[in-house]
N, C-alpha and C positions, 0 to 999 in steps of 0.2 A: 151887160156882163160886168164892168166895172162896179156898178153899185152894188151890185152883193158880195163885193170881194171881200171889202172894210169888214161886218159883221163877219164872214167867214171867218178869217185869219181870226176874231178876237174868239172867234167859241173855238176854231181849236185849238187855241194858247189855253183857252180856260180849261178841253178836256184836257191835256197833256198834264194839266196839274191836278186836276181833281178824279180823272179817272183810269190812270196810266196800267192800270192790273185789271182793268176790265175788259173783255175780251168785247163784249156789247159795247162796253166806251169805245174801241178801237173803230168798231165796224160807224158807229156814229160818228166819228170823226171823218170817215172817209165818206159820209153824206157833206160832211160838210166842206171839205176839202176839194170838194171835184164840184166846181163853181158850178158849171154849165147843168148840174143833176140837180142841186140844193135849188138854185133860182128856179127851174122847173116844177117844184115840188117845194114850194114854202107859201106859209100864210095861206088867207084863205081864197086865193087864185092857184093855188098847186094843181097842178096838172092830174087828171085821175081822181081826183078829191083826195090825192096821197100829197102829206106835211110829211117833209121829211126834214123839216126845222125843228118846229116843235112849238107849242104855247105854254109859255108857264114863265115866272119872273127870275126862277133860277134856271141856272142850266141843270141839273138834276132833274126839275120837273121837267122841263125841253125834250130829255132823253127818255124821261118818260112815259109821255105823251107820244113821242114816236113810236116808242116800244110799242103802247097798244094802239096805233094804227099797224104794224104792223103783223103782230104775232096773231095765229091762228085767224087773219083776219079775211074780208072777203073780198076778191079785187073787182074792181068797177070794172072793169074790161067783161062784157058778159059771154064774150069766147071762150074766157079761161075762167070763167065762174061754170061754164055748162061742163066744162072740161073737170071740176070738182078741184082748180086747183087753190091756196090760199096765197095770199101774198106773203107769209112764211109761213109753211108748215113744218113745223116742230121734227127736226130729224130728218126730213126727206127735202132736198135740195131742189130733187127732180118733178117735185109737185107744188115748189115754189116760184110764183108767177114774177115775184123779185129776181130770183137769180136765171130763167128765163131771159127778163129783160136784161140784163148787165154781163150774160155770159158772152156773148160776141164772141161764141168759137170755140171758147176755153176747151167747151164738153162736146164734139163734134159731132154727137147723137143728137144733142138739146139745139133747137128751133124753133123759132118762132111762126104760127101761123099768121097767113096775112090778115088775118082781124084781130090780130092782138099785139098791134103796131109795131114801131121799129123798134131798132135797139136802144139803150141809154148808156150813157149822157146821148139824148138826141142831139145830132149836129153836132155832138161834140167827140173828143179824143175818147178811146173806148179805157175802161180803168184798165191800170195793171193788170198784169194775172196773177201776179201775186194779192191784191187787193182781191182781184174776184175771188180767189181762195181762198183768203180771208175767210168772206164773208159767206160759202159755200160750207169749211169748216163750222163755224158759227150754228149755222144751220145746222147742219148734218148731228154735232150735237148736241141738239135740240134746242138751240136761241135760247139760251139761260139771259135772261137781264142783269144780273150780275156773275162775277166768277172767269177767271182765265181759263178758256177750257180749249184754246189752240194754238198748237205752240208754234209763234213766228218765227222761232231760228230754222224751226223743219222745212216749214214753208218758206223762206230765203232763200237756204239749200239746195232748196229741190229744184225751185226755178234760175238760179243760179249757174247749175250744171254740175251737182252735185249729188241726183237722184235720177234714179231709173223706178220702170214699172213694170212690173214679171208677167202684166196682162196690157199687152200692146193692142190688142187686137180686140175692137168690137163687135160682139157675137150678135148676128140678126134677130130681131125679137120674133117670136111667131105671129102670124097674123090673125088680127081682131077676133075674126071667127073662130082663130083654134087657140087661142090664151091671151097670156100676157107677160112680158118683163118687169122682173123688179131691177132697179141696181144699187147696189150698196158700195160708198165708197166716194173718192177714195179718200182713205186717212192713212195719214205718213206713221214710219214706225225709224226710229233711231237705230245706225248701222250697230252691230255686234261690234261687243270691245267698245263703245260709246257711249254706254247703259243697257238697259233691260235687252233691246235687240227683237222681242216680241210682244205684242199684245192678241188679248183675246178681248171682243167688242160682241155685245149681244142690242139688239135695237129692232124694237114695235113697227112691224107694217101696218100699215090700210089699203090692203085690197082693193078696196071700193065697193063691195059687192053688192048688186043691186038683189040679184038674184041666187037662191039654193045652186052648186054645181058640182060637177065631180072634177078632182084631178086625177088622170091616167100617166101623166110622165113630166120628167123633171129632170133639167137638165142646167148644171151647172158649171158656170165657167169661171174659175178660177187663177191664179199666178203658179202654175204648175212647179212643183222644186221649193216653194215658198210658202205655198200655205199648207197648214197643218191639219185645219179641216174646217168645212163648213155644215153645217146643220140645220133644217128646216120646222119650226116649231107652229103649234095651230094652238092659239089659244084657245081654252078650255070656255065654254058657254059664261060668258058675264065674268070672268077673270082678266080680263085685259087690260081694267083698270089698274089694276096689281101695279103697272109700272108706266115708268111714263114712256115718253116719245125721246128718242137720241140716240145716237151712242152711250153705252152705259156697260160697266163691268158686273153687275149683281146679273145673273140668271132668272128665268122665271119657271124651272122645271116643278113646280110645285101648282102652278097656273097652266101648264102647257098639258099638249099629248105630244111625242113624237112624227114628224112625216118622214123626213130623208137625213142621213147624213151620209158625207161626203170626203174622204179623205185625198183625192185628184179630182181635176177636173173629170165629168164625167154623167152620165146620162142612165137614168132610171126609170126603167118603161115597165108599166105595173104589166098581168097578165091580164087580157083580151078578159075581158066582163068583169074586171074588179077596178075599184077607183076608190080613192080617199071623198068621203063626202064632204064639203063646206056649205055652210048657211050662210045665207044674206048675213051683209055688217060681220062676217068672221074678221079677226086680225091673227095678223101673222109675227112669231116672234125670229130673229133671223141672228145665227151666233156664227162668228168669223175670229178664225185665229189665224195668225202672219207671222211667221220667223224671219227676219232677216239678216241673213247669212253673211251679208257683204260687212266687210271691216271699215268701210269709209263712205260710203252711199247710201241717203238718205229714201225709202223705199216709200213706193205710192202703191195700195195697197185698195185692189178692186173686189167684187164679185159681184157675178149678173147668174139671175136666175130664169129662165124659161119656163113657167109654167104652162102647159096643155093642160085642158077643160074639154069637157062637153057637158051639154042639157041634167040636169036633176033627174033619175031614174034611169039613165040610158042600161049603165051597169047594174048587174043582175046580185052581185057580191061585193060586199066593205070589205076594204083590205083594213086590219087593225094592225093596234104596234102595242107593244109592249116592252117593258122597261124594271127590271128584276137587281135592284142593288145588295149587293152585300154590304151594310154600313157596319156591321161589328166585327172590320181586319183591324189591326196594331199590330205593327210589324217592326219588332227590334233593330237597333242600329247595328249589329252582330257582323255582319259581312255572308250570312250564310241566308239560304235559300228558306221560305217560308210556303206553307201551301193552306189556300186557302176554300173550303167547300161550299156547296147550298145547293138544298132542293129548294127548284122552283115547281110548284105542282097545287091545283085546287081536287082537295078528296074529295069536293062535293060534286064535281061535276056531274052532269051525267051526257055531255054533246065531247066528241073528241074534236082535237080542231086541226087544220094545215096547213103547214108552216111554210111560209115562202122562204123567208129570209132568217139569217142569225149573225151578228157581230160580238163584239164584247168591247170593254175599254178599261186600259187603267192610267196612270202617271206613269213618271219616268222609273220607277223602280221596280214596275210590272219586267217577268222575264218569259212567261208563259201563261196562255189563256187556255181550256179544252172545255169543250161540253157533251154529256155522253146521256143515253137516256138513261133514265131510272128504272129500273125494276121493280116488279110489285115488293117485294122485299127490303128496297130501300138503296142496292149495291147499285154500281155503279155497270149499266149498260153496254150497247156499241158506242163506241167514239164518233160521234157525228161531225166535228168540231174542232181543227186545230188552228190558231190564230198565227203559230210558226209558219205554217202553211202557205201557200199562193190560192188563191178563194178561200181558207179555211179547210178544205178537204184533206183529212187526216191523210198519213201515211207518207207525203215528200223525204225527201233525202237534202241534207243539206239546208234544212230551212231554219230560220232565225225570228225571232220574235221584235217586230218594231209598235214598240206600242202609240207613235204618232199615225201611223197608218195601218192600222190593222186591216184586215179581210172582213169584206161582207160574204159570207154563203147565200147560194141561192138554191133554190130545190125545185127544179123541172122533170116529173108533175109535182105537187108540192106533196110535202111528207105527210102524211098521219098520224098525229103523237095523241096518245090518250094522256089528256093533261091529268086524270086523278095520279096516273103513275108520276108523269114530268119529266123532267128533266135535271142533271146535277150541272153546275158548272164548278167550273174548280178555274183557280187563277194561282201563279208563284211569285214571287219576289223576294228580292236582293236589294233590303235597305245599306246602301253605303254611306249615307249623310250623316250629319252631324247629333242628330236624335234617334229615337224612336215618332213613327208617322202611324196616323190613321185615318180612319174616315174624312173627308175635307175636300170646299170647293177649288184653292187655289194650289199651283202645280208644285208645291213644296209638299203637300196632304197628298192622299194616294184615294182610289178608289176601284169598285169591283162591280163592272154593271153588265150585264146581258141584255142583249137587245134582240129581240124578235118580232117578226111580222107575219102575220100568218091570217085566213079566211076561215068562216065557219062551215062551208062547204066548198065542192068544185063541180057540180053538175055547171056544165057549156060552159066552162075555162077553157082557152085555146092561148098555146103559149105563142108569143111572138117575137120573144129576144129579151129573154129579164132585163138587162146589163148589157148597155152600148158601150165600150169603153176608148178613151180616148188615147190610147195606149197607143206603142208602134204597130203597126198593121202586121196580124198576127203573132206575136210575140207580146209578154206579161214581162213588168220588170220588178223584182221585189224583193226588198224593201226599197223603196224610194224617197225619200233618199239614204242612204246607207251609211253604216261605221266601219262592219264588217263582212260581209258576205254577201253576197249580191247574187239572187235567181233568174235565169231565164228562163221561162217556159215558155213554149214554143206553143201555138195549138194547133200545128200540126207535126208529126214528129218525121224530122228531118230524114229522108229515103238515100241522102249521099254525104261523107265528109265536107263540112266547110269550116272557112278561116273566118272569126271573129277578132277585128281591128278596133281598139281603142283609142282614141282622140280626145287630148283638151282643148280648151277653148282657142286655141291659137293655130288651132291645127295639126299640130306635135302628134304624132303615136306613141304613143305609150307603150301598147303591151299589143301582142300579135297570141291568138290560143286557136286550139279546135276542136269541133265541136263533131265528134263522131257520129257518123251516122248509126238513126235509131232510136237517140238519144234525145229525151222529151224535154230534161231540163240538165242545163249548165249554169254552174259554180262558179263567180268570179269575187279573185278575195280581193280585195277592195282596201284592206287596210293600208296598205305599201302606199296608197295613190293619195296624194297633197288635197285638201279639200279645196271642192268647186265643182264645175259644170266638166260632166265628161259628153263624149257621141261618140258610137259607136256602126260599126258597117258587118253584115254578116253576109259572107258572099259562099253562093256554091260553085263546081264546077260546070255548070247547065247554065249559068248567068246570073240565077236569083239572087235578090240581095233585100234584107233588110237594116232598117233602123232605128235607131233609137238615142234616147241620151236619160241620164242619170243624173245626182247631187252626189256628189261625200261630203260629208259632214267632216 
């Protein structure tokens, strides 16, 4: 132990001076700082056949040389070689057989099998958690060899007692035979009033897939009240290359198709004989957005996805998805209301199709979505489609448009649209900022997209529950989180008066109202109420009671 201290101490005086903004320099110094790991792993008796000193006459070449023992490389352990993991793989933490060995805990899902030895430093003290997260970070986006790319005061913070995480709780993966988990995460986001307060992160899965299969459901768990939305991306046949491995802010909708998106946590069970197809070697692109709310707490910032599969051919129908933008709005800085159209329709068709699903999306300056079909004539149809809505189902009282969570519609049996006629969507807004906006990826620009998914036929479709949601048991709450008005719907409509009681986080009631019998949905105005975490209790005189809780913003 003693003889390798000398040499340590001298290389990391030498990185602190020569690579102090390196984020790879940082994680190399904590090779060499954690004695008991370097001596393990130096020259050419390293344990594993992994140097994790390095050979070369400078220390740059040193660093470099570790670099590529490690990055995208293959690990001796032939456990975790058959298991397809690399000793870093680029962006995915959880398929790296390095941070495997050195987690001791951190990630209480990640274990080591017994053939792919113990933990590191063996025999010795386990790193930091801050160190492991370090180097987890690192990873996660994407082991760049140069470039600061994780920020150590977050990760101070958070380990400090400084930081919470909106998703305590890990969700059970499905077993072997019926899919698979991905997780993404976590990465810290800086409290509101501290900087930005949100980030949006997009990042390259690998699957693995050895084989052709379908996806039937998806179910995703998220930081409910905090995240703004997650989305599931397949990339397109030989486009994957488009981007690399990491966390990364550029998009790849131009290389992708659509599969799910996700504004709660929340579960998406295709209908009985349809499934998303995937091919052997598919990748997956995975887009996560995180608000966080808190004025002084550094936020850790999860999402776990559930994929369910089965065999290639099982389903009898491709669910497809579609994706209809309007890129020519410009919408003045005026203060007044703008409306914006578009037929979406192919005249050549000659197949009608049927539509499971419809959403829409825009930025903060969206104040109305609707979609109505189109007429052979061009005019605008029935209103299928209102995004004010609770599901999108036109006609509500009292509903409000939140364009971070919009409504998916869903159509049980699915609808019939002759696409040569189509469809209109129409979208409004109220630029109040400091220009004129338009078309644009980042959340200053504005955008107009209709999303649909729908099948080429329904012979032996059998529905079995479009949309599980993870909502309060029977009761919808929306918008969540809110500014101004706040819906309850009920999905069953209440047969006797009851008292609904509002509670902050401290316990305190707030506000006592009631909710007439008969009455499918209640209106609660929300502005008067201090942002933060509400819960609420709805009690009848029979005993029943539900619950729930809310954000205001």
């Amino acid at each position: 132990m003693k003889k390798c201290l000398l040499p340590v101490i001298i290389l990391a005086a030498s990185y602190i001076s020569a690579s102090a903004q390196s984020t790879y320099g940082q994680v190399y110094s904590i090779f060499q700082t954690s004695c008991a790991f370097s001596s393990c792993h130096s020259g050419s008796q390293a344990k594993a056949n992994l140097d994790l000193v390095g050979e070369g006459a400078t220390l740059q070449a040193k660093m470099q040389d570790v670099y590529s023992n490690l990055f995208n490389a293959e690990p001796d352990n032939g456990f975790a070689k058959q298991e397809k993991l690399k000793r870093v793989f680029p962006g995915h933490p959880y398929k790296s057989f390095l941070f495997k060995k050195i987690n001791n805990g951190l990630q209480p899902d990640v274990t080591l099998h017994t053939q792919e030895g113990s933990s590191m430093p063996e025999n010795g003290t386990p790193l930091e958690d801050e160190k492991i997260e370090l180097i987890r970070q690192w990873i996660l986006m994407g082991a760049p060899e140069t470039g600061n790319v994780a920020d150590t005061n977050l990760i101070r913070r958070y380990y400090n007692g400084e930081g919470f995480r909106p998703l305590s709780t890990i969700p059970a993966p499905p077993s072997p035979s019926q899919g698979f988990q991905i997780h993404l995460g976590p990465f810290f986001v800086e409290p509101a009033g501290q900087g930005q307060g949100e980030v949006e992160y997009f990042s390259k899965y690998d699957p693995q897939l050895e084989n052709d299969i379908e996806v039937t459901r998806v179910e995703t768990h998220m930081g409910e009240g905090y995240s703004h939305h997650f989305i599931l991306f397949h990339y397109l046949n030989g486009m994957d290359n488009q981007r690399p491995y990491g966390l990364r802010k550029a998009n790849a909708h131009f290389y992708t198709e659509f599969v799910v998106a996700n504004q709660e946590p929340d579960t998406v069970q295709l209908p009985h004989n349809t499934a998303f197809p995937w091919e052997a070697g598919s990748k997956l692109d995975l887009n996560t957005h995180y608000i966080n709310y808190s004025a002084s707490r550094v936020m850790a910032c999860d999402v776990y996805i559930n994929i369910f599969t089965q065999p290639s051919g099982t389903a009898e129908h491709t669910m497809y998805t579609a994706l209809q933008a309007n890129t020519s709005i410009n919408i003045p800085n005026d203060g007044t209301e703008h409306t914006f159209s578009q037929a979406v329709r192919d005249a050549s068709s000659q197949q009608n199709i049927f539509m499971w699903a419809l959403s829409s999306h825009t930025h903060k300056y969206g104040t109305d979505y609707d979609i109505f079909e189109r007429l052979p004539n061009g005019d605008r149809g029935t209103h299928i489609f209102d995004a004010s809505c609770p599901g999108g189902i036109p006609g509500c009282t009292g509903g409000s448009y939140d364009y971070q969570h919009p409504p998916v519609m869903y159509f049980e049996p699915l609808k019939e649209l002759d696409i040569k006629n189509g469809l209109i969507h129409e979208a409004k807004y109220i630029n109040t900022g400091p220009a004129p906006v338009g078309w644009g990826e980042t959340s200053d620009d504005e955008m107009m997209v209709l999303l649909m998914m729908y099948t080429l036929d329904t012979a032996g479709i059998r529905y079995t529950g479009i949309k599980e949601t993870n909502s309060a048991l029977g009761i919808k709450v929306f918008p969540n989180p809110v500014n101004q008005n706040l819906s309850l719907v009920f999905s069953e409509i209440p047969n006797e008066t009851s008292a609904i009681r509002i509670y902050n986080v401290l316990g305190k009631e707030m506000r006592t109202e009631e909710i007439q019998a008969g009455q499918k949905e209640h209106i609660i105005s929300a502005a008067s109420l201090p942002p933060g975490f509400y819960f609420f209790n709805i009690n009848n005189h029979s005993g029943g009671e539900l619950t729930g809780k809310f954000l205001k913003r």
